[in-house]
Biopython code that builds the backbone (N, CA, C, O; Angstrom):
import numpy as np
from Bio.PDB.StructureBuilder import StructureBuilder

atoms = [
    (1, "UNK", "N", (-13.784, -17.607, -46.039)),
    (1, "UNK", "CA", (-14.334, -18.278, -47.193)),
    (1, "UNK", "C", (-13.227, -19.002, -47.950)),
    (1, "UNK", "O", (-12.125, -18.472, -48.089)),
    (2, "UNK", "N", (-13.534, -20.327, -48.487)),
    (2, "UNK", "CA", (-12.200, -20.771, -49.667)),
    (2, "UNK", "C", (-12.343, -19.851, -50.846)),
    (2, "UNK", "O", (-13.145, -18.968, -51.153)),
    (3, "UNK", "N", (-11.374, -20.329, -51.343)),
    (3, "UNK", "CA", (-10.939, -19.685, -52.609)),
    (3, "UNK", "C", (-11.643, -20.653, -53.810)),
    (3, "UNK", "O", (-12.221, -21.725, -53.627)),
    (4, "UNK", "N", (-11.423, -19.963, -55.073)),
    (4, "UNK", "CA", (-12.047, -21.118, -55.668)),
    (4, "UNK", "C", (-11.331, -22.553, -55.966)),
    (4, "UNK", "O", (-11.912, -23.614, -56.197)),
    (5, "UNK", "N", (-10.088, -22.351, -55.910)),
    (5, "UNK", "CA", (-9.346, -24.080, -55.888)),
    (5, "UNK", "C", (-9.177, -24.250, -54.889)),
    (5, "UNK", "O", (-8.156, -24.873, -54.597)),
    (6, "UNK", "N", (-9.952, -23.859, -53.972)),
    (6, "UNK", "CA", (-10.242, -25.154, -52.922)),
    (6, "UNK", "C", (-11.740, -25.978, -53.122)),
    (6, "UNK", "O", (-12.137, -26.916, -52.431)),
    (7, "UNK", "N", (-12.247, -25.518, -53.954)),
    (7, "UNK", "CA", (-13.836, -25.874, -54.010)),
    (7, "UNK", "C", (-13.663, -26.735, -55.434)),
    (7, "UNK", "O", (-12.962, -26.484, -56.415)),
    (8, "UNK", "N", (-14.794, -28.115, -55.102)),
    (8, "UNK", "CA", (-14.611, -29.161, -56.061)),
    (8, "UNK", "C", (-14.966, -28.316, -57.641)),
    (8, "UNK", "O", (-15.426, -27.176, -57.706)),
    (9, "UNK", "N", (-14.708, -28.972, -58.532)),
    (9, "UNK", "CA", (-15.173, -28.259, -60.103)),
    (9, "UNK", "C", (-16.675, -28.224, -59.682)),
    (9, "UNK", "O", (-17.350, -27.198, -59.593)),
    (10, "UNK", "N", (-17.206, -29.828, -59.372)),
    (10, "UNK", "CA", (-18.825, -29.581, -59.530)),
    (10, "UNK", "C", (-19.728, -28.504, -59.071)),
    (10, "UNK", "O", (-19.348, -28.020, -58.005)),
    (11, "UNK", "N", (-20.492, -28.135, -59.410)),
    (11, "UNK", "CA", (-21.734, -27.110, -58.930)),
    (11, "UNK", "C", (-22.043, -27.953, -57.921)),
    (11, "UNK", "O", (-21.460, -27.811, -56.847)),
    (12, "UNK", "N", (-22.976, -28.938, -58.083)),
    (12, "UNK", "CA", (-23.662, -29.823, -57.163)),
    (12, "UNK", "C", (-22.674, -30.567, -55.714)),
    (12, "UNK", "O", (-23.144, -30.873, -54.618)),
    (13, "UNK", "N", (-21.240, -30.701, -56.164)),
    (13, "UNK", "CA", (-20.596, -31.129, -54.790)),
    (13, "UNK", "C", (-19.908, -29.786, -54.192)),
    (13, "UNK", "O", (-19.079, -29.790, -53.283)),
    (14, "UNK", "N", (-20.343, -28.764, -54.789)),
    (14, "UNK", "CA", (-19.781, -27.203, -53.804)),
    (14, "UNK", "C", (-21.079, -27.068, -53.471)),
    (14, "UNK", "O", (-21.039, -25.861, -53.231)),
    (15, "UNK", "N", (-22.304, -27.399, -53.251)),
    (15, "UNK", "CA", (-23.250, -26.800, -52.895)),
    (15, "UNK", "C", (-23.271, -27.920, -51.768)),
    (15, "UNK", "O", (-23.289, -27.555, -50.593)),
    (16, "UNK", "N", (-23.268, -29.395, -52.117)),
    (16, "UNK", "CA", (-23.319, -30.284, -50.644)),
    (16, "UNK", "C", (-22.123, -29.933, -49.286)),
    (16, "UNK", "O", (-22.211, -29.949, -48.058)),
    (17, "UNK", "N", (-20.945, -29.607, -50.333)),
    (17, "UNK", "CA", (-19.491, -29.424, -49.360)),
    (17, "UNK", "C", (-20.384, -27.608, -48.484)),
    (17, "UNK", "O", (-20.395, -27.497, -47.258)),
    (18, "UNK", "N", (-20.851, -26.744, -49.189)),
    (18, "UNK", "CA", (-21.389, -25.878, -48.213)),
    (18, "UNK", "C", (-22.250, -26.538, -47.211)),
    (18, "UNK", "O", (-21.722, -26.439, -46.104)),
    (19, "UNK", "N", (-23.358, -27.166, -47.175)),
    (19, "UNK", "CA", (-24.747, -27.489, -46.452)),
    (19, "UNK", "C", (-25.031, -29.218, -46.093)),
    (19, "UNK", "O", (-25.933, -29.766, -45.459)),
    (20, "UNK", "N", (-23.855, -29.749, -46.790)),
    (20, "UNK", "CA", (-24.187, -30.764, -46.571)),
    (20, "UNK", "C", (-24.204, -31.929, -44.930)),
    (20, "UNK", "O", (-23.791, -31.563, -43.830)),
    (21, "UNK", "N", (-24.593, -32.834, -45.140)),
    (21, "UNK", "CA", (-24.734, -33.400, -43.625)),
    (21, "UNK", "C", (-25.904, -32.991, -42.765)),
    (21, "UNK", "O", (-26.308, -31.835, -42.889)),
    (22, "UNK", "N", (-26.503, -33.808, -41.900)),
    (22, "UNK", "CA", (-28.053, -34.002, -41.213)),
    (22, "UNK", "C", (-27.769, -32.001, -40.560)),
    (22, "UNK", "O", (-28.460, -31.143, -41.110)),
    (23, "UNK", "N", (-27.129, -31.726, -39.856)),
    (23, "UNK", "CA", (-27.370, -30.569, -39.067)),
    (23, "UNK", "C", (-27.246, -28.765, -39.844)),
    (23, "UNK", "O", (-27.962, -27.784, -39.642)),
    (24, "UNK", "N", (-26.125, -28.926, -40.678)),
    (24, "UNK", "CA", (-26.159, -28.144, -41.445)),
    (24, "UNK", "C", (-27.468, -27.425, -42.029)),
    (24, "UNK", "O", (-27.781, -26.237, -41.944)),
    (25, "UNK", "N", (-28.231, -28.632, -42.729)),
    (25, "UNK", "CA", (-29.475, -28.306, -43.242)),
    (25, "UNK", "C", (-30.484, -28.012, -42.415)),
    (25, "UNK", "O", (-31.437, -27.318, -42.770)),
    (26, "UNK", "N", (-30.360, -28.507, -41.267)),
    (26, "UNK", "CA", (-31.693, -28.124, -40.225)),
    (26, "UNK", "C", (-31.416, -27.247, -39.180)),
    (26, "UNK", "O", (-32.132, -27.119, -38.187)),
    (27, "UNK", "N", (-30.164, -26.516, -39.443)),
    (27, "UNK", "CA", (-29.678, -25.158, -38.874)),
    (27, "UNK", "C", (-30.219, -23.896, -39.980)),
    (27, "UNK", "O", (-30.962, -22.968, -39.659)),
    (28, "UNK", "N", (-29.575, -24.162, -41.491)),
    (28, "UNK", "CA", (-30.515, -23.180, -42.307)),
    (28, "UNK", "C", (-31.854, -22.972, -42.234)),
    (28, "UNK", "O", (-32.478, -21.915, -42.325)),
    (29, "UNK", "N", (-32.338, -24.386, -42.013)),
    (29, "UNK", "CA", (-34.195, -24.817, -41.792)),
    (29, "UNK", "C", (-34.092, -23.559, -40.854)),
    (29, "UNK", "O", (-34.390, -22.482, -41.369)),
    (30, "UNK", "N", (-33.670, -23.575, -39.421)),
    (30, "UNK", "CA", (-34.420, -23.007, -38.075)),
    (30, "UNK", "C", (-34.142, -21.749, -38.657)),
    (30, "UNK", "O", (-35.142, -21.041, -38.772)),
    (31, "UNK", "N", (-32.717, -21.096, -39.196)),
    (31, "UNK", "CA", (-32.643, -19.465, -39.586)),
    (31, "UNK", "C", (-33.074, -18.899, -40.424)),
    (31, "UNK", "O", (-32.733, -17.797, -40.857)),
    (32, "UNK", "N", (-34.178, -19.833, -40.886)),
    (32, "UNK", "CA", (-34.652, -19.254, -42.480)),
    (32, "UNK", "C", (-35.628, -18.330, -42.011)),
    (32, "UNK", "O", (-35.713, -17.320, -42.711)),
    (33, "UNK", "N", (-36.327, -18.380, -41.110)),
    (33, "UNK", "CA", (-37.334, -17.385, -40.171)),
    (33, "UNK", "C", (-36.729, -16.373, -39.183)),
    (33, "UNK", "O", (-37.398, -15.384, -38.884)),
    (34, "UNK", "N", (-35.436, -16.567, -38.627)),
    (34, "UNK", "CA", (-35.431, -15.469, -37.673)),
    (34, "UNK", "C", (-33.639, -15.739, -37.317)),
    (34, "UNK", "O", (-33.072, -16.786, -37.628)),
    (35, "UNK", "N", (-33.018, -14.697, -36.695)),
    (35, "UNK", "CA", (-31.954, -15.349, -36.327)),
    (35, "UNK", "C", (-32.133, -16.107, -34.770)),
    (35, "UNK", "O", (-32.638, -15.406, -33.893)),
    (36, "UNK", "N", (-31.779, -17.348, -34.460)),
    (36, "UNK", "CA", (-31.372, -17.948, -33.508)),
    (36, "UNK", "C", (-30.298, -17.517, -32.116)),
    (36, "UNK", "O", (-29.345, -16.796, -32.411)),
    (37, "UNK", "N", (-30.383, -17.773, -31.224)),
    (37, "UNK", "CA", (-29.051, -18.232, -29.947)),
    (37, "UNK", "C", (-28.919, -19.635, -30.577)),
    (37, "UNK", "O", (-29.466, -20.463, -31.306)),
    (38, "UNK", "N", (-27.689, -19.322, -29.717)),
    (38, "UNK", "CA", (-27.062, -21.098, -29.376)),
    (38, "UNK", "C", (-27.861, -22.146, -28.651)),
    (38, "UNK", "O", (-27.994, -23.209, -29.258)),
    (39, "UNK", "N", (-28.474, -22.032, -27.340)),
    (39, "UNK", "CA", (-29.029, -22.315, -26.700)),
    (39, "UNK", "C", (-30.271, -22.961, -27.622)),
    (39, "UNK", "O", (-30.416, -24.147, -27.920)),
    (40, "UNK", "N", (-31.143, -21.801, -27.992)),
    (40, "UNK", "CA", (-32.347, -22.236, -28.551)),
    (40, "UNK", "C", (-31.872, -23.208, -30.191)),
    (40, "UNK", "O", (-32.656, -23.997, -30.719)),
    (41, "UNK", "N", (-30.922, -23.001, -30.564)),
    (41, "UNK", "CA", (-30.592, -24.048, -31.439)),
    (41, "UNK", "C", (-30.206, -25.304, -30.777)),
    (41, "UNK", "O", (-30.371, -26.173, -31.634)),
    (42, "UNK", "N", (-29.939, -25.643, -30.102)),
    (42, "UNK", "CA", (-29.288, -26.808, -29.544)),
    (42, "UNK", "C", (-30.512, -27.793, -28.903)),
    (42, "UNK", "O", (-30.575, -29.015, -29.041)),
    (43, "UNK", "N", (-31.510, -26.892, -28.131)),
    (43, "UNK", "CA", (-32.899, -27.592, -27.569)),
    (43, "UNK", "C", (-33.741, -27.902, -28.632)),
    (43, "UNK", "O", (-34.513, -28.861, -28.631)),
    (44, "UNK", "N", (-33.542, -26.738, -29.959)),
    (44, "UNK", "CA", (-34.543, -27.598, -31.037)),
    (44, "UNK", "C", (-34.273, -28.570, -31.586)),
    (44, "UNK", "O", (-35.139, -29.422, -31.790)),
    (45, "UNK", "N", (-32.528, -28.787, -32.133)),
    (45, "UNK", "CA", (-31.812, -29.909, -32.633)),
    (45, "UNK", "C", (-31.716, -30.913, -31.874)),
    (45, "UNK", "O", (-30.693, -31.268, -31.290)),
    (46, "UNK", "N", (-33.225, -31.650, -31.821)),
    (46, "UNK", "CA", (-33.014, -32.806, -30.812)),
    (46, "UNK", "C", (-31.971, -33.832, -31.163)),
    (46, "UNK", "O", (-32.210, -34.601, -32.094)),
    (47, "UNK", "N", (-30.869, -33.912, -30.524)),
    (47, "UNK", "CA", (-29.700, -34.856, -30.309)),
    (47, "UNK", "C", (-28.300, -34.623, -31.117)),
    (47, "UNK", "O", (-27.318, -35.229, -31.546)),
    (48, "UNK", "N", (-28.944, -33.198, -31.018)),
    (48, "UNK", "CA", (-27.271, -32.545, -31.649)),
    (48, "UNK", "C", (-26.423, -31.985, -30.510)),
    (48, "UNK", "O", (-26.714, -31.063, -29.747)),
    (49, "UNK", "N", (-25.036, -32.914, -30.561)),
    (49, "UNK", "CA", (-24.280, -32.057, -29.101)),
    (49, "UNK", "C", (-23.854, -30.665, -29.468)),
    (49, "UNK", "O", (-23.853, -30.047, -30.533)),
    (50, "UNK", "N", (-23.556, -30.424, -28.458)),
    (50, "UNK", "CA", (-22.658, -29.054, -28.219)),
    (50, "UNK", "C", (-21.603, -28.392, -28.954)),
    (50, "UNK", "O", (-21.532, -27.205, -29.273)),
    (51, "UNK", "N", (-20.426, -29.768, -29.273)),
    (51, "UNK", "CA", (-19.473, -29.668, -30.187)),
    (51, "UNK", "C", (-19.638, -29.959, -31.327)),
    (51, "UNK", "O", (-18.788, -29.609, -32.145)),
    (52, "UNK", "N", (-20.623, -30.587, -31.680)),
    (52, "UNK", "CA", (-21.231, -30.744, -33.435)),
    (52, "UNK", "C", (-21.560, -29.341, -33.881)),
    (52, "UNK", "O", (-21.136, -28.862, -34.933)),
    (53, "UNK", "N", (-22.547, -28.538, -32.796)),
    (53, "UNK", "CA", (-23.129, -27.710, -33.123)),
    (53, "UNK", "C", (-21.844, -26.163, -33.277)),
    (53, "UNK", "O", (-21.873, -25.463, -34.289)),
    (54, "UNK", "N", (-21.363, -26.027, -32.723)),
    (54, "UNK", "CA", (-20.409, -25.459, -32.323)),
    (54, "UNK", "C", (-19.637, -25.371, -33.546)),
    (54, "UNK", "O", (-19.436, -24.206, -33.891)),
    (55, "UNK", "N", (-19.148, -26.253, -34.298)),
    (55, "UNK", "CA", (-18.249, -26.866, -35.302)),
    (55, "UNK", "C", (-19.345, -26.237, -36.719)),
    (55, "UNK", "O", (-19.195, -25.304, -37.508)),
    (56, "UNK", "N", (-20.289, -27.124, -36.561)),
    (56, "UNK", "CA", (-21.294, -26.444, -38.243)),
    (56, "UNK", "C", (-21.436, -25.295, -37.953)),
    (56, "UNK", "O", (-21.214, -24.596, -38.941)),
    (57, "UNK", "N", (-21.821, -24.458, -36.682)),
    (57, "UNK", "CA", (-21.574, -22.964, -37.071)),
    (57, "UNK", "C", (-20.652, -22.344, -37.234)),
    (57, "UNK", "O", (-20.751, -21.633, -38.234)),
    (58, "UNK", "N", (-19.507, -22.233, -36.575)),
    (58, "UNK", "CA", (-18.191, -21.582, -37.053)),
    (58, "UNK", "C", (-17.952, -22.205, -38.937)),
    (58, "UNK", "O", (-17.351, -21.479, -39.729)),
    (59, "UNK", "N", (-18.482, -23.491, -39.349)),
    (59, "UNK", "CA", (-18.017, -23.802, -40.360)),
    (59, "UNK", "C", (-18.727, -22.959, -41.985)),
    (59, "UNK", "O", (-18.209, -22.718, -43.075)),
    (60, "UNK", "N", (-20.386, -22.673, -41.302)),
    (60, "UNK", "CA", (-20.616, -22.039, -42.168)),
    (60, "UNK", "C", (-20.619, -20.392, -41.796)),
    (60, "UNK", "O", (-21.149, -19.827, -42.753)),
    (61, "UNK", "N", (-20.340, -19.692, -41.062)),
    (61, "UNK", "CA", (-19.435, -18.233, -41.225)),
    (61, "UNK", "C", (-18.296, -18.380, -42.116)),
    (61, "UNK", "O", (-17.975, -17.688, -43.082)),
    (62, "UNK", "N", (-17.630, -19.621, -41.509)),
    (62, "UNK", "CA", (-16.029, -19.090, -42.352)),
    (62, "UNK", "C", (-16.358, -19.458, -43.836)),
    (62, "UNK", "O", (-15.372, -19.498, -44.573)),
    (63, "UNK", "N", (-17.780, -19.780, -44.501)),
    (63, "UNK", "CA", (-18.202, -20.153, -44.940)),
    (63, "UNK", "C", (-18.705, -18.990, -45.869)),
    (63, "UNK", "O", (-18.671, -19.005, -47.099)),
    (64, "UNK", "N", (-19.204, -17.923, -45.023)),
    (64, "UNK", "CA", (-20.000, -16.874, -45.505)),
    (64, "UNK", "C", (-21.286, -16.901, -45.362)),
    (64, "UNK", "O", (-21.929, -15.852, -45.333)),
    (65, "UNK", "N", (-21.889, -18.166, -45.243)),
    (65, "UNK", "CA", (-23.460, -18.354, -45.021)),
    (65, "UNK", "C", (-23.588, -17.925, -44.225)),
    (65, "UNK", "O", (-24.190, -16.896, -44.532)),
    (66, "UNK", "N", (-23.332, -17.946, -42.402)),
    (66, "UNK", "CA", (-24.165, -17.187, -41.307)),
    (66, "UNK", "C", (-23.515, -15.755, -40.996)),
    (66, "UNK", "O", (-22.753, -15.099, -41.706)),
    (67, "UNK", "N", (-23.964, -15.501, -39.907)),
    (67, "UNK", "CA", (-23.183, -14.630, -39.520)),
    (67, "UNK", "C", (-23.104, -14.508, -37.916)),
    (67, "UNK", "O", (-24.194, -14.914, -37.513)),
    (68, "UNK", "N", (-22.227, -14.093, -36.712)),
    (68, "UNK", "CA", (-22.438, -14.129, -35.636)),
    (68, "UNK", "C", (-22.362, -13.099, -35.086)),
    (68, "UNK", "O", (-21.279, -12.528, -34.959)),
    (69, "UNK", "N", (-23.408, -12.650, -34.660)),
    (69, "UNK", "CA", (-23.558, -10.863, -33.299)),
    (69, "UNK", "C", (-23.447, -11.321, -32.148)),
    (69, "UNK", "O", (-23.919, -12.323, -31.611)),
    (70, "UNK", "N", (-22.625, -10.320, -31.715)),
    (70, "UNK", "CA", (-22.314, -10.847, -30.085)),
    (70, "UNK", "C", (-22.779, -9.107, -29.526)),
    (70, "UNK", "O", (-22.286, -8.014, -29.804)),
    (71, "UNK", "N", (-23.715, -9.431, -28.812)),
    (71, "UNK", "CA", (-24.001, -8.256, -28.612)),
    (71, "UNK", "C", (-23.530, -7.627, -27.221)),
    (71, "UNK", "O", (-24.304, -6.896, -26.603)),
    (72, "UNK", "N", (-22.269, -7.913, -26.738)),
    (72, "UNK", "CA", (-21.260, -7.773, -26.050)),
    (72, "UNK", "C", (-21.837, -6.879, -24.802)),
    (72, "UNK", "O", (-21.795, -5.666, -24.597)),
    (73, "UNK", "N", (-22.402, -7.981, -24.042)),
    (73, "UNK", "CA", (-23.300, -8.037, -22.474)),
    (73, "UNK", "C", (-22.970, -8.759, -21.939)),
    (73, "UNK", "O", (-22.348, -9.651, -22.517)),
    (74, "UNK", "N", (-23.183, -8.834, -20.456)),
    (74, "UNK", "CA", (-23.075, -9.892, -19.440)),
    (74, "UNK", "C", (-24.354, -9.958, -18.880)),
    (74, "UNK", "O", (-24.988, -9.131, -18.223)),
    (75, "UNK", "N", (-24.596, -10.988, -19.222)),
    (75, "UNK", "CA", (-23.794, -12.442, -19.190)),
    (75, "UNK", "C", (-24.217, -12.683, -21.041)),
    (75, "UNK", "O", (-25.215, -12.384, -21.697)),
    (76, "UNK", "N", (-22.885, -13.369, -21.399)),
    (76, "UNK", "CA", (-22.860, -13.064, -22.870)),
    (76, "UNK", "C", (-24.188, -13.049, -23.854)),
    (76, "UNK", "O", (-25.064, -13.750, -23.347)),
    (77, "UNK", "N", (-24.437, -12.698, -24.605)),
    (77, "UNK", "CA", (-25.472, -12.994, -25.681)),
    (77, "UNK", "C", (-25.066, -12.998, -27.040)),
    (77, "UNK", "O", (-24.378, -12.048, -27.412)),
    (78, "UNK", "N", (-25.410, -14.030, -27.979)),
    (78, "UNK", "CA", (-24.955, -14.173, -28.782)),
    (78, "UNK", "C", (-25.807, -14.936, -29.842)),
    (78, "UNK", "O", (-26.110, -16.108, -29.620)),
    (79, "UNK", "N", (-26.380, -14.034, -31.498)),
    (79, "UNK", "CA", (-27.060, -14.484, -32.144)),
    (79, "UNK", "C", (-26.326, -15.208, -33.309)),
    (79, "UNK", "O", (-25.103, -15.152, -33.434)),
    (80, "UNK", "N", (-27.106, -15.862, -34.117)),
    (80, "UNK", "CA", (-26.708, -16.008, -35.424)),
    (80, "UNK", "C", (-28.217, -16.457, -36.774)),
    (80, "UNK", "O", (-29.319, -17.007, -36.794)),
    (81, "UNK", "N", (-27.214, -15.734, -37.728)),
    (81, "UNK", "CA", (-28.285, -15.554, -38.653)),
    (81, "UNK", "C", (-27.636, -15.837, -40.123)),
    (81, "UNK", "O", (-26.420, -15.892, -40.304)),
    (82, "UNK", "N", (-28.850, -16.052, -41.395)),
    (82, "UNK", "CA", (-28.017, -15.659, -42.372)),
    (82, "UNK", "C", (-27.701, -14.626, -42.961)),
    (82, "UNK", "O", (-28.458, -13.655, -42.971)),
    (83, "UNK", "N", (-26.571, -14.625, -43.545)),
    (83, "UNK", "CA", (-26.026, -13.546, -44.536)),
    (83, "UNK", "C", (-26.757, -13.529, -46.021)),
    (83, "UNK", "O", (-27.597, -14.349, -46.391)),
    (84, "UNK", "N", (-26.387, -12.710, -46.584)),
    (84, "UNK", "CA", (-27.050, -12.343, -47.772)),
    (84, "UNK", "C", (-26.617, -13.810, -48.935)),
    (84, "UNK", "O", (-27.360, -14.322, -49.772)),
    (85, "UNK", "N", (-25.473, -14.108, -48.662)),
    (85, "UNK", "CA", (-25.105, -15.205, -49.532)),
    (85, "UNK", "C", (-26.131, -16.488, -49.065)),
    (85, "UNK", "O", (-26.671, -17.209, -49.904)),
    (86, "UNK", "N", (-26.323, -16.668, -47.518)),
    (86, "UNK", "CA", (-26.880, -17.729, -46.818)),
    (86, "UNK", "C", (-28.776, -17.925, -47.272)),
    (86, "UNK", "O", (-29.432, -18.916, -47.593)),
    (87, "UNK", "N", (-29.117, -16.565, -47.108)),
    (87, "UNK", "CA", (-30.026, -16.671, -47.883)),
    (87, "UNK", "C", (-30.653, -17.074, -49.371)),
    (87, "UNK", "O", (-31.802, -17.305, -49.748)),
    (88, "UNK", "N", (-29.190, -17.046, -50.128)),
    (88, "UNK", "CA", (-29.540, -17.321, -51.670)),
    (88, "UNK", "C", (-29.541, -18.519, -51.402)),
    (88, "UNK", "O", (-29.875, -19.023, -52.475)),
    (89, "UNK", "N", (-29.365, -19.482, -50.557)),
    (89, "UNK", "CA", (-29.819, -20.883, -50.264)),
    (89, "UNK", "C", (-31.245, -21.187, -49.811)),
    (89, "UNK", "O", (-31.571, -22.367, -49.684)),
    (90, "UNK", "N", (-32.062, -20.275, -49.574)),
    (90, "UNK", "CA", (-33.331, -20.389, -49.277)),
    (90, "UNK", "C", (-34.529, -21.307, -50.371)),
    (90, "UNK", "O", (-35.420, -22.007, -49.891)),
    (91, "UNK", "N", (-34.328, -21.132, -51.815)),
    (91, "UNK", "CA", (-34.736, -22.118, -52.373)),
    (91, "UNK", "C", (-34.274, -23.698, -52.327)),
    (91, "UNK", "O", (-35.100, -24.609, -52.385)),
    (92, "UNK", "N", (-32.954, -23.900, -52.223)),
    (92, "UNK", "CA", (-32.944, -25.107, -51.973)),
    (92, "UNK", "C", (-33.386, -25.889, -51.150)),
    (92, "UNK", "O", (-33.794, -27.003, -51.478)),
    (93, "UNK", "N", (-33.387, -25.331, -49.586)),
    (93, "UNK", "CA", (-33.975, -25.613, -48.454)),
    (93, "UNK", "C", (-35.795, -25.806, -48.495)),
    (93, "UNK", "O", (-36.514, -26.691, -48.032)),
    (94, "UNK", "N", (-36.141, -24.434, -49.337)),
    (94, "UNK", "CA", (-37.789, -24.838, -49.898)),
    (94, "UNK", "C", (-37.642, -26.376, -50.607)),
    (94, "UNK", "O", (-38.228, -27.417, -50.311)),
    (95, "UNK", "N", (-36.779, -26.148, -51.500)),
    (95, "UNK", "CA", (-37.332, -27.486, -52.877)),
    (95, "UNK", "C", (-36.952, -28.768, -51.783)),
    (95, "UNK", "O", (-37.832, -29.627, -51.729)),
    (96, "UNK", "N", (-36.214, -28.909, -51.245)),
    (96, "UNK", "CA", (-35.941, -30.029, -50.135)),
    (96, "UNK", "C", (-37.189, -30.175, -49.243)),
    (96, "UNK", "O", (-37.569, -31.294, -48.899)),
    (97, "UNK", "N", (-37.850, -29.010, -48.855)),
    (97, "UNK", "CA", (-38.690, -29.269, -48.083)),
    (97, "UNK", "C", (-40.198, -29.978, -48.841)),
    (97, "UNK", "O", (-40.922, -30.837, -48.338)),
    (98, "UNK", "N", (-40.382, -29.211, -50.362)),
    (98, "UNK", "CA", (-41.163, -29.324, -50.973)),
    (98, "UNK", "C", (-41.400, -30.744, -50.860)),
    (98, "UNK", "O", (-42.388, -31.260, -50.338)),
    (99, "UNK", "N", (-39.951, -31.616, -51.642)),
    (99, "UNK", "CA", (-39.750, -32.754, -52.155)),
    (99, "UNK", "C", (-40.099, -33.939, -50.973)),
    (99, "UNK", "O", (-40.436, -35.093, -51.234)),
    (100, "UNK", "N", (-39.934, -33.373, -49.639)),
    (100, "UNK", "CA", (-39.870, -34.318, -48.821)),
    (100, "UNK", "C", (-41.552, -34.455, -48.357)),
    (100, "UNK", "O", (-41.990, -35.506, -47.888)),
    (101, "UNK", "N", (-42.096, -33.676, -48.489)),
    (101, "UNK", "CA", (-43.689, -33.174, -47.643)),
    (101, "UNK", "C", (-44.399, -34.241, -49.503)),
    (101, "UNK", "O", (-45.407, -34.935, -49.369)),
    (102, "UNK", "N", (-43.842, -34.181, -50.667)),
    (102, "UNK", "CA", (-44.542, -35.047, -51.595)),
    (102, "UNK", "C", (-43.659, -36.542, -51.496)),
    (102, "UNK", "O", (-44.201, -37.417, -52.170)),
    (103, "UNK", "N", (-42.654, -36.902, -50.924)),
    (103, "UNK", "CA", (-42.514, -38.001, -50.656)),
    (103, "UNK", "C", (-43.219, -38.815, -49.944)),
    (103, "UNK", "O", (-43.506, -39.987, -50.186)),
    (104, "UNK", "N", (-43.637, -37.820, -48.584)),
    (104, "UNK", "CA", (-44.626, -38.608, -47.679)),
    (104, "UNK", "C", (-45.888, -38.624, -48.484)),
    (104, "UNK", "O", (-46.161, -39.714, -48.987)),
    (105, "UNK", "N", (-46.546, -37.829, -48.660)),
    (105, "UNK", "CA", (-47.601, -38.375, -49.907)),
    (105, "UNK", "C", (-47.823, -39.275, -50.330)),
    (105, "UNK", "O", (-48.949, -39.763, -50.229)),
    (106, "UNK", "N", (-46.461, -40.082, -51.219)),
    (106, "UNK", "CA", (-46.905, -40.935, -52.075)),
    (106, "UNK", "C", (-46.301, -42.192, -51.540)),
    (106, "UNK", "O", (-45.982, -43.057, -52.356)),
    (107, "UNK", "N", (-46.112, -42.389, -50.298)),
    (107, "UNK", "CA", (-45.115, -43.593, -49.807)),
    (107, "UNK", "C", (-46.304, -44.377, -48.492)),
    (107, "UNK", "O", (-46.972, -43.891, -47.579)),
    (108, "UNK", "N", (-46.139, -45.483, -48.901)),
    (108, "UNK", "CA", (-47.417, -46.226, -47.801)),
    (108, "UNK", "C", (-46.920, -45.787, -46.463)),
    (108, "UNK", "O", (-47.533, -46.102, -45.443)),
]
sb = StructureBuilder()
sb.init_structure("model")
sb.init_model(0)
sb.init_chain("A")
sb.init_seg("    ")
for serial, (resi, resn, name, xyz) in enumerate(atoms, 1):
    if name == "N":
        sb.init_residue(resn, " ", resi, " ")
    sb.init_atom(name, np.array(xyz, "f"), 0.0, 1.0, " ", f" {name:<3s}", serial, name[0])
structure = sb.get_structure()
């Protein structure tokens, strides 16, 4: 996790610098229900590579938001989910979702 002077003063640009960017958010989207594999994240994230994906998850562990079980088998298996902090992001991800489902609403 950073420290706190590494994190901008703002509220609002420490909350984008956590989640921000297209995949980030639609990785919390898929774990907000269950924890994920790699695999099954990567086939739902239509046109997210390997190393994008790879990169936003290690970024939000070291992050504190996910977390990774390796449930140390062969041939490997390996989940990820959120953490208790990752979850206190669960409203934002609602109000985003809210906001977007009344955008289409009101847009020709």
């Amino acid at each position: 996790m950073k420290t706190r002077n590494e994190l901008p003063e703002c509220p609002v640009a420490t909350a984008v610098a956590l989640i921000g960017g297209k995949w980030k958010l639609l990785i919390l989207r898929n774990l907000k229900e269950r924890p994920w594999r790699f695999n099954e994240l990567q086939r739902d994230l239509d046109g997210i590579s390997q190393k994008v994906l790879t990169d936003s998850l290690r970024q939000m562990i070291d992050d504190g938001i996910l977390y990774r079980y390796d449930f140390q088998t062969m041939p490997p298996r390996v989940e990820y989910g959120l953490t208790d902090l990752g979850k206190e992001m669960l409203p934002v991800i609602d109000a985003l979702a809210d906001f977007g489902n009344y955008y289409k609403s009101v847009v020709r």
